[in-house]
N, CA, C and O atoms as a printed pandas DataFrame, in Angstrom:
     atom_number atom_name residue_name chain_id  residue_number  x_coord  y_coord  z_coord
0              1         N          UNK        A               1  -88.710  -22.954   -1.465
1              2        CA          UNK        A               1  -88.220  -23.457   -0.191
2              3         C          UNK        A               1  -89.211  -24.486    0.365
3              4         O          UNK        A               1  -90.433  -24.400    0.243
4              5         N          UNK        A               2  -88.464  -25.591    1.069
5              6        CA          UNK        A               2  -89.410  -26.398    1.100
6              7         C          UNK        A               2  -90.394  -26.297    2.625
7              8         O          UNK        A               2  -90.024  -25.426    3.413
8              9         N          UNK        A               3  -91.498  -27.077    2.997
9             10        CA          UNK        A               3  -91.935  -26.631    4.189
10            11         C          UNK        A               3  -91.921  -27.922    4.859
11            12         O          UNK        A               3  -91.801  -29.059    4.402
12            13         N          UNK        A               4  -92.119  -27.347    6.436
13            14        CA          UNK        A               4  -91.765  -27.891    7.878
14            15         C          UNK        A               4  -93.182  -28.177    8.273
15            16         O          UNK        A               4  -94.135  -27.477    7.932
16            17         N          UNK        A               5  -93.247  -29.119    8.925
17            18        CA          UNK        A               5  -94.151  -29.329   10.004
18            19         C          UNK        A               5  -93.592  -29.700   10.983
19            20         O          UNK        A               5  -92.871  -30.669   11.220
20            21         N          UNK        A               6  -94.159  -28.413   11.888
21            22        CA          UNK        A               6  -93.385  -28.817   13.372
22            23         C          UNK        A               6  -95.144  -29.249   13.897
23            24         O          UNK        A               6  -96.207  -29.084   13.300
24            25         N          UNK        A               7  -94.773  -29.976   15.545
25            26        CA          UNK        A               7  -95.629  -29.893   16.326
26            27         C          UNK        A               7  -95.543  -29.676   17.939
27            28         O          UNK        A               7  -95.234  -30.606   18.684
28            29         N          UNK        A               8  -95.756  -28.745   18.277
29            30        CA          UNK        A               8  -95.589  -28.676   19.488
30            31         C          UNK        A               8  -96.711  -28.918   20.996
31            32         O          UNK        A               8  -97.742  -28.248   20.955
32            33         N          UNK        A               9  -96.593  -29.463   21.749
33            34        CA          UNK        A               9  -97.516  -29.690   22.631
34            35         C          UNK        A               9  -97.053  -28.694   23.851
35            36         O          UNK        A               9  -96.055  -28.850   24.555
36            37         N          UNK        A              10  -98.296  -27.323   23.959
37            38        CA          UNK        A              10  -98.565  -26.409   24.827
38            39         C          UNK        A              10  -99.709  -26.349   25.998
39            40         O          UNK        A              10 -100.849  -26.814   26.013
40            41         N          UNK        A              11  -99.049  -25.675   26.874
41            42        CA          UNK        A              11 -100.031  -26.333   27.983
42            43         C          UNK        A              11 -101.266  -24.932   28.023
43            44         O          UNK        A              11 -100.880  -23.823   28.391
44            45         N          UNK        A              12 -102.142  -25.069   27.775
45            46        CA          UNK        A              12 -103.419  -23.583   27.363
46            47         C          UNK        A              12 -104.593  -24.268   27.780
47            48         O          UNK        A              12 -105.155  -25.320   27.475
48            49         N          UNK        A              13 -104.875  -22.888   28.952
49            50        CA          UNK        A              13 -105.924  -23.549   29.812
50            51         C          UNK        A              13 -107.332  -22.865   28.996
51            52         O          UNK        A              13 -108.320  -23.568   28.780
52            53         N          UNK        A              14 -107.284  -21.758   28.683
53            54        CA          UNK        A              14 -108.665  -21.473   27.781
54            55         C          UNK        A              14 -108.193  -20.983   26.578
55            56         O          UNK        A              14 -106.995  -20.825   26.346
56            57         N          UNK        A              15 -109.569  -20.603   25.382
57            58        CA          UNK        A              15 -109.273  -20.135   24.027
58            59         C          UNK        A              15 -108.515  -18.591   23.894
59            60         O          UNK        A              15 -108.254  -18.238   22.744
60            61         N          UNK        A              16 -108.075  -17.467   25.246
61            62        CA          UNK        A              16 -107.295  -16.566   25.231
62            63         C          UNK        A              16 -105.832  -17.072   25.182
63            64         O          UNK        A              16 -105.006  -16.279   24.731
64            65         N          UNK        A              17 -105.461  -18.131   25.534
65            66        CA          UNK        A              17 -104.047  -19.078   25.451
66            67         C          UNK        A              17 -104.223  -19.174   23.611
67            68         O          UNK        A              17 -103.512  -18.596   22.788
68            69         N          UNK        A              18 -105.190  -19.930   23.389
69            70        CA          UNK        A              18 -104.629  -20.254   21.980
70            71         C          UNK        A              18 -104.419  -19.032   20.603
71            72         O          UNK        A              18 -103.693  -18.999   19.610
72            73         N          UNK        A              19 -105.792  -17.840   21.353
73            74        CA          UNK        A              19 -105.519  -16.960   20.530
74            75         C          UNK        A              19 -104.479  -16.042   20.489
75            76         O          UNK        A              19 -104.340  -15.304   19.514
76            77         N          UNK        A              20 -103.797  -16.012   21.367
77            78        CA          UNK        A              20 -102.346  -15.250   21.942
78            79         C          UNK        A              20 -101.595  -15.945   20.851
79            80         O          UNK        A              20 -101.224  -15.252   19.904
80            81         N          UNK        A              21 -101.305  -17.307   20.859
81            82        CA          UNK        A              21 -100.649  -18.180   20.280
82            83         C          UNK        A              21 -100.385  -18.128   18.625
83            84         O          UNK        A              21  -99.418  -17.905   17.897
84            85         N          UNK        A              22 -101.919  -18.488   18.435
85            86        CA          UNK        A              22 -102.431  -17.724   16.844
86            87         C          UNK        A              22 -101.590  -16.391   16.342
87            88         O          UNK        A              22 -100.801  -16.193   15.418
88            89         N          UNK        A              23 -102.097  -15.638   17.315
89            90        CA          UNK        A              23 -102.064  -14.217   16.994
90            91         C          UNK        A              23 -100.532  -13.758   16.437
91            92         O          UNK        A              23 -100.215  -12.850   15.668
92            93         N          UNK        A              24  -99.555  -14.966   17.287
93            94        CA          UNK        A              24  -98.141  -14.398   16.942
94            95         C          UNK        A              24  -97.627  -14.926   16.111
95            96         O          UNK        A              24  -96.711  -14.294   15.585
96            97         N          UNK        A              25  -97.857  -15.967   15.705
97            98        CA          UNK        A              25  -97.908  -17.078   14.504
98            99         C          UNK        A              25  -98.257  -16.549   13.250
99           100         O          UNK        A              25  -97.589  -16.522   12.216
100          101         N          UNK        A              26  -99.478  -16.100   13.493
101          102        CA          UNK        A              26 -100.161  -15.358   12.067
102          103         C          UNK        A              26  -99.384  -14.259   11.417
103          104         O          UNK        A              26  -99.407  -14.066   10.202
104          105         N          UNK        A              27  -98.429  -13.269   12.595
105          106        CA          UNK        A              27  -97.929  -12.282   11.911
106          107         C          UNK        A              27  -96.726  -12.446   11.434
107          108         O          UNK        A              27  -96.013  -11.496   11.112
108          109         N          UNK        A              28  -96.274  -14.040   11.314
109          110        CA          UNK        A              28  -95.275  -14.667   10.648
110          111         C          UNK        A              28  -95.253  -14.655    9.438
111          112         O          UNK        A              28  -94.155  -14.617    8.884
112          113         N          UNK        A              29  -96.690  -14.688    8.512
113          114        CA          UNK        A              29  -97.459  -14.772    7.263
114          115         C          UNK        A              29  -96.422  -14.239    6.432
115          116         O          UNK        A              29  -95.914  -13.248    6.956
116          117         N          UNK        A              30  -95.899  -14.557    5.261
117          118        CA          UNK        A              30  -96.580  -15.778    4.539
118          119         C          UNK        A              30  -95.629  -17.153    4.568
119          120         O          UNK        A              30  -95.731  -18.175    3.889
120          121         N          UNK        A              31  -94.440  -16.711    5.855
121          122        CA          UNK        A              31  -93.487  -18.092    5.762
122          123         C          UNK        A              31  -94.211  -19.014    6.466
123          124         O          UNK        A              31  -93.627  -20.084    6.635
124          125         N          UNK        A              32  -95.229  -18.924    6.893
125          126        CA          UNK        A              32  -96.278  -19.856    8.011
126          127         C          UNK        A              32  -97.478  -19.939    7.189
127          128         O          UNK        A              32  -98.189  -18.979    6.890
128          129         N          UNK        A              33  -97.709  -21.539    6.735
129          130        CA          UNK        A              33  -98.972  -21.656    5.627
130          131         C          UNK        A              33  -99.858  -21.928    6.515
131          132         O          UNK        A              33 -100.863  -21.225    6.407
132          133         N          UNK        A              34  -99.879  -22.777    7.464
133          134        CA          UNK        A              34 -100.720  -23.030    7.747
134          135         C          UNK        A              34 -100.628  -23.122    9.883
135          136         O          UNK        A              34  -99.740  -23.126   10.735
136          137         N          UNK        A              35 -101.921  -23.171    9.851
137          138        CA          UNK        A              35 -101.670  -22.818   12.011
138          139         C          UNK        A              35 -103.108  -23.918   12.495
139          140         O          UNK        A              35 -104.250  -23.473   12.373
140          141         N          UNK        A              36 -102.943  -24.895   12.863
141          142        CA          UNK        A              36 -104.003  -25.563   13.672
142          143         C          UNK        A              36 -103.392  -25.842   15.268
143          144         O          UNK        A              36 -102.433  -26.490   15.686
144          145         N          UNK        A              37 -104.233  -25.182   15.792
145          146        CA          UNK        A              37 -104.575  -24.898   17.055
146          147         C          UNK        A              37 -105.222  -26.138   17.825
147          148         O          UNK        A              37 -106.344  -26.342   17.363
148          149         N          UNK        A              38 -104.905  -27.013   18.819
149          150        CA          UNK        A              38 -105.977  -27.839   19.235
150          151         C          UNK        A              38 -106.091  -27.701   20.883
151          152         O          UNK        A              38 -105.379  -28.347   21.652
152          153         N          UNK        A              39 -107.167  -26.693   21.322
153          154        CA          UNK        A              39 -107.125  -26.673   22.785
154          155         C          UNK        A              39 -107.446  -27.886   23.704
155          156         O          UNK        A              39 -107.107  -28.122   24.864
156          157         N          UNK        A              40 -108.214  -28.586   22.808
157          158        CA          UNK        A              40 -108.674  -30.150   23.388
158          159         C          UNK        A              40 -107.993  -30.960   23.692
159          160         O          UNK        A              40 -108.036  -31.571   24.760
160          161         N          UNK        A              41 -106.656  -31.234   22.132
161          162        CA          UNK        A              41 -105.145  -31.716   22.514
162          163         C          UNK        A              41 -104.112  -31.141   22.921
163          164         O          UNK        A              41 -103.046  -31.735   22.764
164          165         N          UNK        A              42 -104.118  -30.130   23.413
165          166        CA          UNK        A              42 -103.071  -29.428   23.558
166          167         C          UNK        A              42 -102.377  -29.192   22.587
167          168         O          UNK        A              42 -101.232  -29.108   23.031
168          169         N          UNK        A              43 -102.365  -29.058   21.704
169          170        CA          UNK        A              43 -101.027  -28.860   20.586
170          171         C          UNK        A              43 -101.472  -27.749   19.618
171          172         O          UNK        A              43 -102.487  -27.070   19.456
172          173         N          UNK        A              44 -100.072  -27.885   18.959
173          174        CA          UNK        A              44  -99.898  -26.730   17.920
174          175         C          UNK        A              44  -99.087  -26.962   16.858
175          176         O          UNK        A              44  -97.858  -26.965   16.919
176          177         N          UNK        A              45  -99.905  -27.206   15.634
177          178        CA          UNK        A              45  -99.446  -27.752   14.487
178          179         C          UNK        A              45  -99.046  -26.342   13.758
179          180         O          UNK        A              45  -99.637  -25.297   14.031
180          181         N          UNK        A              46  -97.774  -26.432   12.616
181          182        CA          UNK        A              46  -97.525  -25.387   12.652
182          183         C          UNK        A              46  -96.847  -25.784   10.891
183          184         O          UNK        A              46  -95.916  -26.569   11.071
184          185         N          UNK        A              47  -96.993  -25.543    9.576
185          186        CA          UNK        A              47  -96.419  -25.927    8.467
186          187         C          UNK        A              47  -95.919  -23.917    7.735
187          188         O          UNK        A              47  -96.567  -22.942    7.353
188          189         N          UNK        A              48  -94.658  -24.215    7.885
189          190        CA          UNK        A              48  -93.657  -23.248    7.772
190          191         C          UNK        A              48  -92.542  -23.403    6.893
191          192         O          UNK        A              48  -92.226  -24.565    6.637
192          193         N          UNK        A              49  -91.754  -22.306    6.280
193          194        CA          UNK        A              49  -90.440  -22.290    5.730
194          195         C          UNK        A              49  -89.487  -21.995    6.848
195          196         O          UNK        A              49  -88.262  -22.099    6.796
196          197         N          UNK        A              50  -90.386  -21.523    8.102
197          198        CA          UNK        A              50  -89.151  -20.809    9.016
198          199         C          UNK        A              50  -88.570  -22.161    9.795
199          200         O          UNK        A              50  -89.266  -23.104   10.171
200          201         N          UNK        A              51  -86.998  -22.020    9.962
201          202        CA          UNK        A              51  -86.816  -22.895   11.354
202          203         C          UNK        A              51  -87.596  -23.421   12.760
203          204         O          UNK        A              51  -88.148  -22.812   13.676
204          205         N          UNK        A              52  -87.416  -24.552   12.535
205          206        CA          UNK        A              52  -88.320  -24.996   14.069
206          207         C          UNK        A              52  -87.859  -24.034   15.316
207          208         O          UNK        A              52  -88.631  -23.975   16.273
208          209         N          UNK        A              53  -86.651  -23.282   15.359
209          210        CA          UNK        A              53  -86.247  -22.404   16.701
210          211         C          UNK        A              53  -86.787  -21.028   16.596
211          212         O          UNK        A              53  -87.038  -20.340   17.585
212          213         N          UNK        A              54  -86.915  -20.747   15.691
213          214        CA          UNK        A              54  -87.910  -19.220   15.157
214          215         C          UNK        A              54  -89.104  -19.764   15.683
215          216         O          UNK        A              54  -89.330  -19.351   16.821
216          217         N          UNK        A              55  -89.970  -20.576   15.223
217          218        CA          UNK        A              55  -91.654  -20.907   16.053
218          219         C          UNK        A              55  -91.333  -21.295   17.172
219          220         O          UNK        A              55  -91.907  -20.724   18.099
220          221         N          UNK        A              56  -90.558  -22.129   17.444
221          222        CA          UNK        A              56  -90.607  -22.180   19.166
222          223         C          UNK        A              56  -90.452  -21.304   20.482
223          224         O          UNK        A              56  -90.764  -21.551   21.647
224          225         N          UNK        A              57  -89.674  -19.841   19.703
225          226        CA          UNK        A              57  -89.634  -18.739   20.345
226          227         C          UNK        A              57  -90.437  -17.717   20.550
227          228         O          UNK        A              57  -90.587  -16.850   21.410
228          229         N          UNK        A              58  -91.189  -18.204   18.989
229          230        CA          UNK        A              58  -92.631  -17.263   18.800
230          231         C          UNK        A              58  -93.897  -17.760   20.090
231          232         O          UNK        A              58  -94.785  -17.142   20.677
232          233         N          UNK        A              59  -93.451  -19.045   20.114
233          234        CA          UNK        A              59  -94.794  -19.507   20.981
234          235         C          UNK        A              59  -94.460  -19.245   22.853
235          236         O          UNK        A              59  -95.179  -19.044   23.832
236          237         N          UNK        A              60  -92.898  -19.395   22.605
237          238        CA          UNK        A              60  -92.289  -19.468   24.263
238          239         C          UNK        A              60  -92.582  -18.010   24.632
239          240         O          UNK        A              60  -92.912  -17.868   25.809
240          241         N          UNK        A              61  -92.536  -16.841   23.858
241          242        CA          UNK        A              61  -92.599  -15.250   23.797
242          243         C          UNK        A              61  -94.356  -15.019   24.751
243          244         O          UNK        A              61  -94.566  -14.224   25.668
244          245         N          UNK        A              62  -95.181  -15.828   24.238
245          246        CA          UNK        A              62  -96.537  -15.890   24.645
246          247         C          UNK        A              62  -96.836  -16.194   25.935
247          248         O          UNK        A              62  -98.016  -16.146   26.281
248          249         N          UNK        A              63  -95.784  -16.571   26.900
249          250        CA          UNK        A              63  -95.713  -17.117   28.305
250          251         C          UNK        A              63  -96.044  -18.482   28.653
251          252         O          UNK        A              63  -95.931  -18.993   29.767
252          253         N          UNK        A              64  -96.535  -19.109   27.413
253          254        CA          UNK        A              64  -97.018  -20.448   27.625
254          255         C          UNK        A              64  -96.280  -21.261   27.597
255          256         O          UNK        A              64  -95.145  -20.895   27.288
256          257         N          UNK        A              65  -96.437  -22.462   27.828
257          258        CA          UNK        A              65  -95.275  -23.667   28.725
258          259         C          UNK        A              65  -95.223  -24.832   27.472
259          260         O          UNK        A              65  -95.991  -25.793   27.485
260          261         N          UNK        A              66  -94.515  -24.682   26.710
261          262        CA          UNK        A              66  -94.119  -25.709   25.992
262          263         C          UNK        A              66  -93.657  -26.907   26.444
263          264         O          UNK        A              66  -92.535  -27.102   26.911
264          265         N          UNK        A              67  -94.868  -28.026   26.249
265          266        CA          UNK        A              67  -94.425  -29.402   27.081
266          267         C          UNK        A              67  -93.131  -29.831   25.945
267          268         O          UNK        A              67  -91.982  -30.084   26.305
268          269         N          UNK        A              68  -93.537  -29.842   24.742
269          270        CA          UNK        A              68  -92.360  -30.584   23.825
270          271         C          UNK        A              68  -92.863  -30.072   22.582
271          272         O          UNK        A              68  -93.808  -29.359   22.245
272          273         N          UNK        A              69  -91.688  -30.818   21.873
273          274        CA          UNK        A              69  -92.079  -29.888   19.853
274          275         C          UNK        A              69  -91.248  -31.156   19.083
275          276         O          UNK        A              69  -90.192  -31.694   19.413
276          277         N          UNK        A              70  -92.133  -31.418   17.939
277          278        CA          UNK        A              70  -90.957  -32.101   17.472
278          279         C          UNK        A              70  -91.640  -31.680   15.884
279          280         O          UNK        A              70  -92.738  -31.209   15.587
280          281         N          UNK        A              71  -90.181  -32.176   14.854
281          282        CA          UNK        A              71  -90.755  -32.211   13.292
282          283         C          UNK        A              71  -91.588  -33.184   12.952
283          284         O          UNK        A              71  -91.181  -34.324   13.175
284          285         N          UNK        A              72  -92.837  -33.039   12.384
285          286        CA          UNK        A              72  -93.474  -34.123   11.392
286          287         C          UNK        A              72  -92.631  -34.425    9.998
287          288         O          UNK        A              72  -93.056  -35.246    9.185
């Protein structure tokens, strides 16, 4: 199956935002290869087999404010 890169830009004011984020992402494993986190840019790179609406729910679930998401 082939993989996705989504990217989404989240609004996370300290590193407990991103590790929340991580944390729910990770237990996606192993349809989620890879997870970069950028608290500096705000965003959240995300290379997956799952649908872009499966991660976007995973991250919206976390309380955090999804400015936007799009596919790479």
């Amino acid at each position: 199956m082939p993989s996705n890169h989504y990217q989404f830009n989240v609004k996370m004011s300290c590193s407990g935002c991103s590790n929340a984020i991580n944390r729910v992402l990770t237990k996606l494993e192993p349809e989620v290869s890879k997870i970069d986190i950028s608290l500096e840019k705000q965003t959240v790179d995300v290379i997956t087999t799952l649908p872009y609406e499966t991660i976007y729910e995973k991250i919206n679930k976390t309380g955090k404010e999804i400015v936007s998401g799009k596919t790479l």
